[in-house]
Each structure stands twice: as structure tokens, then as C-alpha cells.
N, C-alpha and C positions, 0 to 999 in steps of 0.2 A: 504493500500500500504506500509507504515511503515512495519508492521510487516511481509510481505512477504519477503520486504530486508533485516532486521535483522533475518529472519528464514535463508535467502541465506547465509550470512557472518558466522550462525553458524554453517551450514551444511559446508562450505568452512573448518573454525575451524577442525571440524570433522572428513574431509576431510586429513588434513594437518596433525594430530595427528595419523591418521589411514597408513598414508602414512610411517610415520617414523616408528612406530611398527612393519609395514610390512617390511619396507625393515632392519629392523634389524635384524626381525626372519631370514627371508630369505636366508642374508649371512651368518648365523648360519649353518642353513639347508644344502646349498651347500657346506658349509667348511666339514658337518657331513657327506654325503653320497659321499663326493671325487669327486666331478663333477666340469668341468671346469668356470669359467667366464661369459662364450658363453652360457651353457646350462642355465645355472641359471636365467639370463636376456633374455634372447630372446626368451628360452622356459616356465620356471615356474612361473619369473612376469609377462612377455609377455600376457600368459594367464590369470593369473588370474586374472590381472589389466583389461584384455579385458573384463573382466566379464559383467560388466556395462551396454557397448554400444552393448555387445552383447544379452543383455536381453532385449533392445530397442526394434529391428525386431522382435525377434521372439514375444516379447507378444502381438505391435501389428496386428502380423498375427492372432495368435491364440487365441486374446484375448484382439481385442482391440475395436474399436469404432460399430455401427452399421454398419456405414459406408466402407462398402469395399474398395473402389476408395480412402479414406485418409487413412486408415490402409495400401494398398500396398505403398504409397505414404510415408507413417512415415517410417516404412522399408526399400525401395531404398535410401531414403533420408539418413538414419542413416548409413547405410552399405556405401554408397560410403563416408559418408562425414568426417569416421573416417578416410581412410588411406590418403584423403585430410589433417585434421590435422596433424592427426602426421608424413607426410613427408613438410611441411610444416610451421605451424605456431609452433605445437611441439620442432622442431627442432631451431626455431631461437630460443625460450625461453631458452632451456635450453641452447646452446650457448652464449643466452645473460647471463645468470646467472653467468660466468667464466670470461665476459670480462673484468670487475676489477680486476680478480686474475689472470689472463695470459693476458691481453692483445688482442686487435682487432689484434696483428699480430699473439697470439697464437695459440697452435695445442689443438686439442682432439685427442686422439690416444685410437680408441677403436682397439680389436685383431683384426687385418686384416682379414684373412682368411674364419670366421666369420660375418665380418661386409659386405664384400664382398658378399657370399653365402644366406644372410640376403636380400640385395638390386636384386639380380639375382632371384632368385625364388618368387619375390613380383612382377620383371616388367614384368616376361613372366606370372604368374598367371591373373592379374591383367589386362595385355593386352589381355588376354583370355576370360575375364569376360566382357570388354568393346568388344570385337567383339560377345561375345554372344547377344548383343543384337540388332544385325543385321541378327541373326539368326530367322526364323518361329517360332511362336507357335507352328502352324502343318506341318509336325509329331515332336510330342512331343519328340518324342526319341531321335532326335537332340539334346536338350535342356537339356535333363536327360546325357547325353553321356559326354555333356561340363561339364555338374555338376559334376559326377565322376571325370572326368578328373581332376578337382578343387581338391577333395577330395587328389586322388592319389599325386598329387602335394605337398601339407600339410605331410603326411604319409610320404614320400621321404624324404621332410627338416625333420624331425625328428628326422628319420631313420641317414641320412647324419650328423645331428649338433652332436647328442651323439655319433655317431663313433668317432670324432672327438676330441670330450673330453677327453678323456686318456692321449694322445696325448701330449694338452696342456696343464694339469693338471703337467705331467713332465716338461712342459717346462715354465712352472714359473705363470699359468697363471690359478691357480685353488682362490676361493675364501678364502679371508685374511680380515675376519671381525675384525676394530681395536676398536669397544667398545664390553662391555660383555650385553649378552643379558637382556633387560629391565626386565622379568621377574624374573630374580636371583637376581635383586637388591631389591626386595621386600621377598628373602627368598629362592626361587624354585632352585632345583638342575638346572645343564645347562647339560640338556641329552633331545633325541630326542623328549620326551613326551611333554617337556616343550617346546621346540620350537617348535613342533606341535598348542600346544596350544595356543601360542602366534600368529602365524600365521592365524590360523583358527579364534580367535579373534578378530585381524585386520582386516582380509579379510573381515568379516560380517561389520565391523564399518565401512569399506571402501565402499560396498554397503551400505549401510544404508546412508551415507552421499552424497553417489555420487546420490542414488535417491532422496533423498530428496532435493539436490543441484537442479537434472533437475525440479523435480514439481515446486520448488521456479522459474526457468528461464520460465518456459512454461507460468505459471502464469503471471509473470510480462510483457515476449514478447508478450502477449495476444493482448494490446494496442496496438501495433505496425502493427499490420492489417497484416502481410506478408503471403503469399503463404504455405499452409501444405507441403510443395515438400519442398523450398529453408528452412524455419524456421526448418526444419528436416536435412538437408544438413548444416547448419551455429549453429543453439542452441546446438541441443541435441547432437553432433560430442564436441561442445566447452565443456559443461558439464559433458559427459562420460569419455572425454579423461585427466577430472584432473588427476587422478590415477596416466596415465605414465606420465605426463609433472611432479608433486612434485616429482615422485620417481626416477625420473630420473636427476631432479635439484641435491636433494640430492644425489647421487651416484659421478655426475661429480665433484661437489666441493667439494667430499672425495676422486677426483684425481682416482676414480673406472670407469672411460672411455667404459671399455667392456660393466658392468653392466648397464652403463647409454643409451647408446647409445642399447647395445643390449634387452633393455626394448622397445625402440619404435619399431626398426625396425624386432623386432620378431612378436610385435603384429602387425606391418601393412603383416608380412606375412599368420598369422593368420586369420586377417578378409580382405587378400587378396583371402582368398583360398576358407574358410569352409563359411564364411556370405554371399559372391555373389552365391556361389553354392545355398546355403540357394534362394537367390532371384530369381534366375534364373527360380528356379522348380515352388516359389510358387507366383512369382509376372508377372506381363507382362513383365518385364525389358527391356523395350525400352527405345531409346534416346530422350533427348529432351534438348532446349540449356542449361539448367542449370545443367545438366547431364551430357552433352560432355564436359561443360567445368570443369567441378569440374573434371574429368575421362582426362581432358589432363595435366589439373594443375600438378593434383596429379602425372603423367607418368614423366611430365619434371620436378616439385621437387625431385623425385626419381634418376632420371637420373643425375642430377645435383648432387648428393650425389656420385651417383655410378662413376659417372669422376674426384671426387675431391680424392677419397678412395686413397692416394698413400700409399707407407709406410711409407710413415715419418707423420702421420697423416693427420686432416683432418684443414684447416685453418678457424678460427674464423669466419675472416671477410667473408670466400667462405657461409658458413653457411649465412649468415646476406643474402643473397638472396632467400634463402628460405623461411625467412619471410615477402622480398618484392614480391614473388610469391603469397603470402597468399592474399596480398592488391588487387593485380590485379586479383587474381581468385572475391574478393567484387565488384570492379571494373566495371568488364566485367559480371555480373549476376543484379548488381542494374540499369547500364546503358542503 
């Protein structure tokens, strides 16, 4: 047992070293190809940080237990339970990480317009995928029809966030990396190669730590007897989602608000759209209470975001609700 904690804390380590690499290269990258703020965060980390929790479902669909009924079971559980996090417990974290530097009365001010468009196409997707499964198996074409739908959704915000980028790029709001990239301090020119490869670097370290991080939790929550449904809904959402909760810490307390803010709420649009799609085709995706309630948590933390969006930011303390929403989503599933 020892040594599974100390594998945890250095997969954590791992974790945390891999997170800052990344978000170095990153604003490198976007500073190099002239892309805004918004694109950077909500579509390039967004993704790639989703990496993790999105290799969850698919492996164990296609690749996981004998057992069919806990491989759909690790799948539904993973796909809903990230955008539970990160509209949720994500969100107080990194608000709490700034309230010694701004203050319980302070703002976070990511770009509006973006942050906006972020929360909007996550609670109609998202409310889409929770009415899917009140839809029949049969005809399946139903179900295939919603999936698309899913898809086309994702393709749209895309299409919509990099129109938008030029835009804001003129208007003050393109990325402004204020250290030099790590790998030129060890010799490397700072041209695209190198921040390729820095990033590509990262991003493996950062899997590599984030799975090794879940086997160390799966391990240890063993003892704990819990349900394959909930401990896939609660572990493996807390474990995937390190990525955006560091890289998004880091971001706000370098005062980068867009980049912080638009790392989470790109990827809960992300695996609002493409991962229920995913579930819908290849799970039964039906409700059950630990389902409805994580799929309403997660609707009213979203909504709570999308009422607070004004333009003068968003408030500290409004934030600090969405990490009492996270209690009472434990709450309402343990009682």
C-alpha cells in the first residue's frame, strides 16, 4: 500500500512538470501561428489535455474487461463524470488558487464572447445527450441521428471559435507568452520545430502521468468497495481531469484568464459533444439516479457560470458555488 501512494505522488510530480512544459510550448505555438487567446485554450489545450479521460471510454469499450455490463458502465461513468468536474469542482480550484492574489471579492475576466459561446454550445449539447437517453434503442437510427447531431455541434464550435480569432487577435487578445521557451534555455533555437517538440514531449509525459496517476487511484479505491458506475463517475473524472485543473491554475495566476478559463470550458465542450455521441451508439445510455444526478449537477454548475459571465468578469466568490455544487452532487449519490 506504501508504495502505490508514493507511485501516486510521483505520477502527481509528473503530472505537474508535464503540465508546465505544456502550457509553455503552447503559448509559444499560438503566439507562432497568430491565433487568438480563445483558440489556443479552449480548442488546442482543451483537446489535448482531454486526451486522458478520453482514452478512458473508448479503451474500455474496445478493450476492456471481459465483462461487458462494467466496461459500458467505466464508459458512461467517465464521459459524464468529466464535464461534472470540470464545471464544477475544476472551476472552484482554480478560483481558489487566485483568492490570495485578488481577493474573495475578485474578478476573473476571461474574453467574453468566447467564454460565452464556450458555456452555450456545452448546455444545448449536453442537454441533448441527457435527453438521449430517454430515447429507444429501437430503431436504432434514433440514437445514431442524436449522435450526428452531437458531432455536427463540435464541427460548428470550431468552425465559429477560429472565425473569431482574427478578430480578436486585433483586438488585443492574441497570445503574449512572458517566459522564453524551456527548451532554448538548454541551447534549441525558438522556431516552430522546437516548440513542436516540446509540446509533443509534454503531451506524452502528461499521459504517461495522468495514467499512471488513474492505475495508482483505481488500485488504492479498490478497498473502498464502491459501485463500477459511481467509482467511474467520482475516481477516474478526478484523475483525468488533473491536466486542465494545473494548467489552468497556472494560466490564471499568470493573470492569462482566456487561456485558463478557456482550457476547461473548451474541453467540457468537447467531451460534451464527440464522448456522449461516442456513448450513445455504443453503450445502452440510460438513466439511472447517479446519472441524473451527476447530468443535472453538471447542467446547473454550467448555468451558474453562464448567469455570472457579465463583462466586467466573473466574481471569485460567484465561483466558490460551484465547488459547493460538487459536495452536494457526493451528497445526494452517497445518501
Amino acid at each position: 500500500m506504501i508504495y502505490l501512494w508514493i507511485h501516486l505522488v510521483l505520477m502527481l510530480i509528473i503530472i505537474l512538470i508535464s503540465s508546465q512544459l505544456f502550457t509553455n510550448a503552447l503559448e509559444h505555438f499560438g503566439q507562432k501561428i497568430g491565433v487568438s487567446a480563445g483558440v489556443t485554450g479552449s480548442i488546442f489545450a482543451a483537446i489535448a489535455t482531454a486526451l486522458p479521460e478520453t482514452s478512458v471510454p473508448i479503451i474500455a469499450l474496445v478493450a476492456g474487461t471481459s465483462n461487458k455490463l462494467i466496461n459500458q458502465e467505466i464508459s458512461v461513468g467517465a464521459i459524464l463524470g468529466a464535464p461534472l468536474m470540470l464545471s464544477s469542482l475544476s472551476i472552484f480550484v482554480m478560483a481558489l488558487s487566485v483568492v490570495k492574489q485578488r481577493g474573495i471579492n475578485g474578478k476573473i475576466m476571461p474574453e467574453r464572447s468566447g467564454f460565452i459561446r464556450d458555456l452555450n454550445f456545452f448546455l444545448a449539447a449536453f442537454f441533448i445527450a441527457a435527453i438521449a437517453m430517454y430515447v429507444p434503442l429501437e430503431p436504432m437510427y434514433l440514437r445514431t441521428g442524436i449522435s450526428f447531431i452531437l458531432i455536427g455541434i463540435y464541427i460548428s464550435y470550431i468552425i465559429l471559435t477560429c472565425m473569431a480569432s482574427k478578430a480578436l487577435v486585433v483586438n488585443g487578445h492574441g497570445v503574449r507568452p512572458e517566459e522564453p521557451m524551456m527548451l532554448t534555455r538548454i541551447g534549441m533555437k525558438n522556431n516552430i520545430v522546437t516548440i513542436l517538440i516540446q509540446l509533443i514531449s509534454a503531451l506524452a509525459l502528461l499521459l504517461f502521468g495522468a495514467k499512471g496517476f488513474i492505475n495508482s487511484v483505481e488500485s488504492i479505491s479498490s478497498a473502498l468497495q464502491v459501485s463500477v458506475l459511481l467509482l467511474s463517475l467520482l475516481i477516474i473524472p478526478f484523475a483525468t481531469e488533473l491536466p486542465e485543473k494545473v494548467n489552468s491554475v497556472f494560466w490564471i495566476r499568470k493573470n492569462k484568464d482566456t487561456l485558463g478559463f478557456g482550457n476547461i470550458t473548451g474541453a467540457m465542450v468537447f467531451q460534451g459533444t464527440l464522448l456522449p455521441a461516442l456513448g450513445i451508439l455504443l453503450t445502452p445510455w440510460q438513466p439511472s439516479k447517479i446519472v441524473q444526478t451527476g447530468i443535472f449537477i453538471t447542467l446547473v454548475a454550467t448555468a451558474w457560470l453562464r448567469m455570472n459571465a457579465s463583462s466586467a468578469g466573473l466574481r471569485i466568490k460567484a465561483l466558490m458555488v460551484n465547488g459547493a455544487l460538487y459536495l452536494l452532487y457526493l451528497y445526494l449519490v452517497f445518501s
